[in-house]
C-alpha positions in Angstrom: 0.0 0.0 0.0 1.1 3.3 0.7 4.9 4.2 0.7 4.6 7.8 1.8 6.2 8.9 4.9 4.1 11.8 6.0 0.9 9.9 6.4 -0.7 9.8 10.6 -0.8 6.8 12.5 -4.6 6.5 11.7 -3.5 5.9 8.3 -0.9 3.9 9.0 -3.3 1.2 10.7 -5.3 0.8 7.4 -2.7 0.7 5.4 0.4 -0.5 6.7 1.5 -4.2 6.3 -0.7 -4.9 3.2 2.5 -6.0 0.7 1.0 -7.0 -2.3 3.3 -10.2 -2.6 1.3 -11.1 1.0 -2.0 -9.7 -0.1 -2.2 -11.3 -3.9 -4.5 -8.1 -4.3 -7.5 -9.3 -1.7 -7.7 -6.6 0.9 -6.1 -8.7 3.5 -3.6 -11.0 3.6 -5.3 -14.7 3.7 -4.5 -17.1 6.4 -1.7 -18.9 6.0 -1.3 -22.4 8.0 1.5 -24.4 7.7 4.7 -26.3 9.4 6.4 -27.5 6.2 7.9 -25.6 3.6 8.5 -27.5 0.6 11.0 -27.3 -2.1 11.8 -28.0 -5.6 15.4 -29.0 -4.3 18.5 -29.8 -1.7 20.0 -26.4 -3.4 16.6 -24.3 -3.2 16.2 -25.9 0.5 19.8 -24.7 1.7 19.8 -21.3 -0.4 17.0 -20.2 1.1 17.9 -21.0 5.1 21.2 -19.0 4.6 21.5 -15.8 6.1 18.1 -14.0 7.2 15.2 -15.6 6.8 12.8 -13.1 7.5 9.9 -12.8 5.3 11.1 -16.4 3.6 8.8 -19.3 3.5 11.4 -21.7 5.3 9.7 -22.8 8.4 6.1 -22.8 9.7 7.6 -21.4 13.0 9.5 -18.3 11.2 6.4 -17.3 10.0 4.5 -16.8 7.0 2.5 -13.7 5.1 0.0 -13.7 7.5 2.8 -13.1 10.2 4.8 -11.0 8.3 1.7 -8.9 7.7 0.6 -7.7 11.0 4.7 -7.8 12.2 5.2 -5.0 9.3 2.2 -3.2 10.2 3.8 -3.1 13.8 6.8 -1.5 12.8 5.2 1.1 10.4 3.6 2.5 13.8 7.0 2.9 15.0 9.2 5.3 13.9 12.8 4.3 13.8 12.2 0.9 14.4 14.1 -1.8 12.4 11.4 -4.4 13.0 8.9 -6.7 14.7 8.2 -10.4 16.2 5.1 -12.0 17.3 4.3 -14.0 20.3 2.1 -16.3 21.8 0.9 -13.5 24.4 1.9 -10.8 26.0 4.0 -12.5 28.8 6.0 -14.7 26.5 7.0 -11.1 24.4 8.2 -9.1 27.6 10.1 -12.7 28.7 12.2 -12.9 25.3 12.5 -9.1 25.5 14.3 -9.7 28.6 15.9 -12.5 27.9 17.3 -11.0 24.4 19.0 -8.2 26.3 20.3 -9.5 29.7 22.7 -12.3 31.0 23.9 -14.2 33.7 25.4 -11.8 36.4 23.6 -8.9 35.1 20.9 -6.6 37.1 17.9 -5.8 35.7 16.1 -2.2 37.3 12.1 -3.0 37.1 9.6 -0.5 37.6 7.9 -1.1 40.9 4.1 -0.7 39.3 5.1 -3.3 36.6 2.5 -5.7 35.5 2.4 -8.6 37.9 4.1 -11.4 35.6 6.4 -9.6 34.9 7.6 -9.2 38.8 7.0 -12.9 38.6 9.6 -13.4 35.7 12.1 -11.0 37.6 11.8 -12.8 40.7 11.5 -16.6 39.1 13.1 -17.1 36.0 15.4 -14.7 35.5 16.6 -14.9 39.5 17.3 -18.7 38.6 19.3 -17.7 35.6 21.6 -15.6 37.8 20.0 -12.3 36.9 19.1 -10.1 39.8 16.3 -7.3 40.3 15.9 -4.0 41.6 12.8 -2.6 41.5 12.8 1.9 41.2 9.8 4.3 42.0 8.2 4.7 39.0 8.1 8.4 40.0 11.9 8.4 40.3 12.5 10.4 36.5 16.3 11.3 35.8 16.8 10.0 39.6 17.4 6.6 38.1 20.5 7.3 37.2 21.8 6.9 40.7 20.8 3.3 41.3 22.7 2.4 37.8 25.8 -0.1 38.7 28.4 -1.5 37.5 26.1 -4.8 36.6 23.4 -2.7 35.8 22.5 -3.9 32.1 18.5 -2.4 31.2 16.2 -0.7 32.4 12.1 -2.0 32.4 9.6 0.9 32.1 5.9 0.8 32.1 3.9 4.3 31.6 1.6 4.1 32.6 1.7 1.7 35.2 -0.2 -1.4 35.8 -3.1 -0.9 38.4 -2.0 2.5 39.8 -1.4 4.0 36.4 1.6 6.5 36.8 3.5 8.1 34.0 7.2 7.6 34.3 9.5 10.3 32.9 10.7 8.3 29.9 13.2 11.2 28.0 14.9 11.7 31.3 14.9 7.7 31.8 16.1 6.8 28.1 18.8 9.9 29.2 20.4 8.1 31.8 20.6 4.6 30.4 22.2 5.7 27.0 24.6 8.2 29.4 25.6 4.6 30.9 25.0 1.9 27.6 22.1 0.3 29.2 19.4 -1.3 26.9 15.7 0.5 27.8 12.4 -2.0 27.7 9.0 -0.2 27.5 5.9 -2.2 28.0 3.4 -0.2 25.8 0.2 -2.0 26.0 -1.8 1.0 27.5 -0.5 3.7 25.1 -0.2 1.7 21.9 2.3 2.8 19.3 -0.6 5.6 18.1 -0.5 7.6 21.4 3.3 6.8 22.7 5.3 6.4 19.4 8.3 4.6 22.1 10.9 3.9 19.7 10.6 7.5 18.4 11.1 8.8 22.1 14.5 6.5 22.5 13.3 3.4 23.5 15.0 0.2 22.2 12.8 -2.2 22.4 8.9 -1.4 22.8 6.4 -4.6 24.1 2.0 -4.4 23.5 0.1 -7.3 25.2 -1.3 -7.3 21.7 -4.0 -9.3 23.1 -5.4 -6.3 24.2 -6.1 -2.9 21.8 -4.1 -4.5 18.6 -6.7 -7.5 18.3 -9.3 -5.7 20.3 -12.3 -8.2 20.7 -11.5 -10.6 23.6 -10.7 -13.6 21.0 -6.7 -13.9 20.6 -3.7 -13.9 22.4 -1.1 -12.0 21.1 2.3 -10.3 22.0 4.9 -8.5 20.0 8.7 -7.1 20.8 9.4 -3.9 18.2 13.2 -2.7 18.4 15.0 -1.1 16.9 18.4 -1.8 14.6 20.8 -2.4 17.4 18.5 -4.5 19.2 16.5 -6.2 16.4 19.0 -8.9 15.6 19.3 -10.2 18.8 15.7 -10.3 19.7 15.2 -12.2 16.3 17.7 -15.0 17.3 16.6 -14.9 21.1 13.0 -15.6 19.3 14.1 -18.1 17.2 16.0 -20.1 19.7 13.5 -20.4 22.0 10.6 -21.4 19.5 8.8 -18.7 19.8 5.9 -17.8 17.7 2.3 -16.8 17.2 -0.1 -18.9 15.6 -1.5 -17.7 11.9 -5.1 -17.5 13.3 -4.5 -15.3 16.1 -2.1 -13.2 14.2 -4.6 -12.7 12.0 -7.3 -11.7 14.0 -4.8 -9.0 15.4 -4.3 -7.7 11.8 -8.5 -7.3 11.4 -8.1 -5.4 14.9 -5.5 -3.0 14.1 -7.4 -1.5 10.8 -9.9 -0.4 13.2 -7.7 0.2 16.5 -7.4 4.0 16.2 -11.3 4.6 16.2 -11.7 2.3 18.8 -9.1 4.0 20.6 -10.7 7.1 20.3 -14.3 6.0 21.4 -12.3 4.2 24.6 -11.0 7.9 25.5 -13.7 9.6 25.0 -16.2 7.7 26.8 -13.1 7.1 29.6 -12.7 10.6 30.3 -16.2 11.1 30.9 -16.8 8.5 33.6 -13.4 9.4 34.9 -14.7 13.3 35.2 -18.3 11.9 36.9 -15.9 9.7 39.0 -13.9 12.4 40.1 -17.4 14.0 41.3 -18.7 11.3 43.4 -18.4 11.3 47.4 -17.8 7.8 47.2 -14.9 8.1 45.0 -11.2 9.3 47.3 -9.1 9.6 44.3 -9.4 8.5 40.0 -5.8 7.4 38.8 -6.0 8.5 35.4 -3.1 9.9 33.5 -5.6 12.5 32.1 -6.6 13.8 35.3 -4.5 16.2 37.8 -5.2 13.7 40.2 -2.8 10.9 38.4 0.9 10.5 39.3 2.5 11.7 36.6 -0.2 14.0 34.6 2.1 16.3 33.6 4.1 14.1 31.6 1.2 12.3 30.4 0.4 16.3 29.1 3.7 16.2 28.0 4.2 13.0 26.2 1.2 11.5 25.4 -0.9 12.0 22.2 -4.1 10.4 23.7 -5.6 8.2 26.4 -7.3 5.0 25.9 -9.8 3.3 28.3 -8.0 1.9 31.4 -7.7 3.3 34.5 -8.6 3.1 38.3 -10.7 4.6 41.7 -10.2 4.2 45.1 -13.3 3.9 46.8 -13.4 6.0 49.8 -14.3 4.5 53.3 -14.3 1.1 51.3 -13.2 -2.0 52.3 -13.2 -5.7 50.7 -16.5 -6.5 51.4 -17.7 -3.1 50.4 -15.8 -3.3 47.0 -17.2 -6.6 45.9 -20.8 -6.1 46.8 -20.3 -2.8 44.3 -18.7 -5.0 41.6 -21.1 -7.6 41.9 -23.6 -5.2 41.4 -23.1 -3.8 38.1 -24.8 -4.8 35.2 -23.0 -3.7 31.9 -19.2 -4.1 33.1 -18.0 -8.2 33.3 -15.8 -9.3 36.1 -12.7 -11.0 34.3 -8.9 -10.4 33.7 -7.6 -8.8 30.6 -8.7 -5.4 29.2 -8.9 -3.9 25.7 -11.9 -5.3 24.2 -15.0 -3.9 23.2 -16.8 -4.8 26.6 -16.5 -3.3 29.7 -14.8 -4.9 32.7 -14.1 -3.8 36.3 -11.9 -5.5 39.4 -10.7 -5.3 42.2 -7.0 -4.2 42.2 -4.5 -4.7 45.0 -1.0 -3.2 44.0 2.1 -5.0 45.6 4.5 -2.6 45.9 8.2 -2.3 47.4 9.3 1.4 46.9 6.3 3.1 45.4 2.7 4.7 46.6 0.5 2.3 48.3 -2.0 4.4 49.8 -4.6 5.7 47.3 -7.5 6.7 50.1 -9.3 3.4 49.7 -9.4 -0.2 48.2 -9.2 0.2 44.2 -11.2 -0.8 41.5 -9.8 -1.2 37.9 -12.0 -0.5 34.9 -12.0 -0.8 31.4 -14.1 1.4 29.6 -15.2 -0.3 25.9 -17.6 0.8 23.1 -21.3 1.1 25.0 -22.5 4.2 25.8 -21.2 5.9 28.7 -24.3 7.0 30.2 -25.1 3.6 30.3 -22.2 3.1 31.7 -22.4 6.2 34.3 -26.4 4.7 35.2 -24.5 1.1 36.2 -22.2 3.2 37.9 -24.8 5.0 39.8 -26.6 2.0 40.9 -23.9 0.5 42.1 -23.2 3.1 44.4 -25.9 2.7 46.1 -25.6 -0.9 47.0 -21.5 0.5 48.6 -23.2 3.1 50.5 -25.4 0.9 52.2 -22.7 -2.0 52.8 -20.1 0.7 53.8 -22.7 2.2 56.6 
């Protein structure tokens, strides 16, 4: 499709990826299912595994123009970036992220508001490989660089952060660790590449949950690692030594949801922001933690940084406690109680941050939402009646 460099990322979505080799002139690229690759000879065979094999039919697990397809479409949304791998989810892109870019002996610095599995992989996997952790405030900006050491090897951001949502200071962040050679990690998944463009900012290699806004209706799981051409060819041969891959199917149900990802993105924020303001409102409500709002760690960044918002964020209920907080959860109607976030349905749970250095005390026990595509004041009425129900078990 289009080669033009001045096109905007809501453009990019629809067009990007669509090669016409992968395409064969249908408007998207078919699914393509297979494990072996055959060929007309032992030559052809050993030609075509020397070297790079990317966007090759070699192997079922390097891919084929399904892949290739939503991978390429991944990188167009990423200026700067040299390229893009799929995974299986979300967990098993930030573990070969990691595992691309650090070694035995070699300390990791993890944001204290990470996403839970990835604490887990800091403090499992990677401790038994002989990798250690230090977790950093996620507040902590240009501060960082005083807990760099000499084993110090990359730094993991996440802005904003899982559950409490604060916006880390990613210039002064990317600042340091070039200053000192370190390799920078960004999971993404709340931003997308269409709001926080990270390899464009200095990140080297940018991670989405693609599970989540990429595909966009609750039916895949998804991950991809973008990075750029320092880090590229070593996250390709950490990928291809540990098998990873992402099946045809799922990969292209992520490239249906990325064509429509930046509208959906923009209903998500619009009808975010306006629960989050009637939130903010409510004298049940001690404190919304959106980036968006003053009342966010972090909002100035976010003003700073930050193209748009998308549809996940957080309240502390005030006066609550956990029986409180599930009888209002319980209660709603239009948002579901499950994991995961991103889709077109609205979900809410209960959050309860485990944190070592950072803010702990938000005012009450917190509830997470995702806001998807019904009407807010739907939304806000389910809302309403809710609080009623919290009042009365809060006394």
């Amino acid at each position: 499709m289009s080669k033009r460099d001045d096109i905007k990322p809501a453009t990019r979505v629809v067009t990007a990826g669509r090669r016409r080799e992968w395409t064969q002139g249908i408007v998207n690229p078919p699914v393509w299912r297979a494990s072996t690759v055959l060929y007309d000879s032992i030559a052809e065979m050993r030609e075509t595994g020397r070297g790079d094999t990317t966007h090759k039919l070699y192997y079922g697990r390097r891919g084929t123009p399904t892949q290739w397809s939503l991978a390429h479409a991944l990188t167009e949304l990423e200026p700067g970036a040299a390229g893009t791998l799929l995974y299986g989810s979300g967990v098993a892109a930030i573990s070969t992220a990691l595992l691309s870019v650090l070694g035995p002996g070699d300390e990791l610095l993890l944001v204290d508001s990470a996403y839970e599995p990835t604490r887990a992989l800091a403090n499992g996997l990677l401790k038994r490989f002989g990798i250690s952790t230090r977790l950093y405030d996620p507040m902590i900006g240009a501060g960082i660089a005083d807990l760099i050491g000499d084993k110090t090897r990359a730094i993991f951001l996440e802005s904003p952060g899982s559950l409490t949502f604060e916006v880390q200071d990613v210039p002064a962040i990317v600042a340091a660790a070039r200053a000192r050679g370190l390799v920078t990690l960004l999971d993404n998944t709340w931003a997308t590449p269409l709001y926080f463009p990270a390899i464009e900012k200095g990140i080297d290699l940018t991670i989405l949950a693609a599970t989540k806004y990429v595909v966009g209706h609750s039916d895949a799981m998804l991950g991809s690692v973008t990075a750029n051409a320092e880090w590229f060819p070593r996250l390709r041969a950490t990928t291809y030594q540990l098998g990873q891959t992402a099946s045809p199917d799922d990969a292209w149900l992520g490239a249906r949801g990325i064509r429509t990802m930046a509208v959906r993105l923009a209903q998500h924020e619009r009808s975010a922001l306006a629960i989050a303001h009637w939130l903010a409102d409510r004298p049940e409500v001690a404190r919304v933690l959106h980036p968006a709002l003053p009342s966010c760690p972090g909002h100035d960044l976010f003003v700073r940084d930050f193209a748009g918002s998308t549809g996940l964020f957080a309240f502390a209920l005030a006066d609550g406690d956990e029986a409180s907080r599930a009888a209002f959860i319980d209660a709603l109607d239009l948002f579901g109680i499950g994991f995961s976030w991103g889709g077109y349905e609205s979900l809410a749970i209960p959050c309860d941050p485990v944190r070592s250095v950072a803010e702990t005390d938000f005012g009450g026990p917190l509830v997470r939402l995702h806001i998807g595509l019904e009407e807010p004041d739907d939304l806000i009425a389910d809302l309403d009646r809710a609080f009623s129900l919290f009042r009365d078990r809060r006394g």
